[in-house]
C-alpha positions in Angstrom: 0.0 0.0 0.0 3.0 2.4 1.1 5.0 1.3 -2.2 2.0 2.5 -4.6 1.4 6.1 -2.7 5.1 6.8 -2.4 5.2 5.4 -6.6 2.4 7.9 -7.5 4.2 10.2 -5.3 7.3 9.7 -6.9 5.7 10.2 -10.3 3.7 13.0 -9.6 6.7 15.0 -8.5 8.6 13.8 -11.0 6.2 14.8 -13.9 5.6 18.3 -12.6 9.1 19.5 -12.4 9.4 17.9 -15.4 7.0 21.0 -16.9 8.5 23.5 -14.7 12.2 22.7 -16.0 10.6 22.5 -19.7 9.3 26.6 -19.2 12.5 27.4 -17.9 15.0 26.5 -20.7 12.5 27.9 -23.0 12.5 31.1 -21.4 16.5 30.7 -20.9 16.8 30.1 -25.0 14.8 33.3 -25.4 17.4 35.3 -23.0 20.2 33.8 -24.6 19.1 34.1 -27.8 19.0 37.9 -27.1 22.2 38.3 -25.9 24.6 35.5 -27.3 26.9 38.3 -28.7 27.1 40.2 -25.8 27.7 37.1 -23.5 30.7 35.8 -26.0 32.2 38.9 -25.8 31.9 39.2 -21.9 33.9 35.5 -21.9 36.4 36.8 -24.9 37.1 39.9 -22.6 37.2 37.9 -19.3 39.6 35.5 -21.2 41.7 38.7 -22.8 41.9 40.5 -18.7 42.5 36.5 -16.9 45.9 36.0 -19.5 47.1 39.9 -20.2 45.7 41.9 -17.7 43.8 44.1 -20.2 40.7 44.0 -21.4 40.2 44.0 -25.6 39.4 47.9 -25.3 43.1 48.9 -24.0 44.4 46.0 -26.8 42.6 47.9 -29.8 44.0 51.2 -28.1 47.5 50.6 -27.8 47.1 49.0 -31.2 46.2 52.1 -32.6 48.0 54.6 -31.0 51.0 52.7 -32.1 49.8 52.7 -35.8 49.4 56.0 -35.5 53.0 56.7 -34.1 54.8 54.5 -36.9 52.3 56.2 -39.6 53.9 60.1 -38.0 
């Protein structure tokens, strides 16, 4: 008698957060889909700061203020 209640239990739970996961990583897609470029850059720049110690803005900076020098 136990076994079956703590079975349709089992299932019950089971099968409701199975719907409630299903809504959230279809709303998640949505708020990815919305902001995958500005996420990959985040990571890029995190990656760029973690290994040079500055972030892509100061690379593209120093890159062209030395163009500019070498083109004086």
């Amino acid at each position: 008698m136990y076994t079956k209640i703590i079975g349709i239990m089992a299932i019950v739970i089971l099968t409701s957060s199975c719907t409630e996961f299903a809504m959230l990583s279809s709303g998640a897609t949505i708020a990815v889909s919305q902001s995958a470029y500005a996420k990959a850059y985040s990571g890029v720049d995190m990656l760029t700061i973690v290994s040079t110690e500055k972030d892509i803005k100061t690379h593209i900076y120093h890159s062209l203020k030395k163009e500019e020098d070498e083109s004086k």
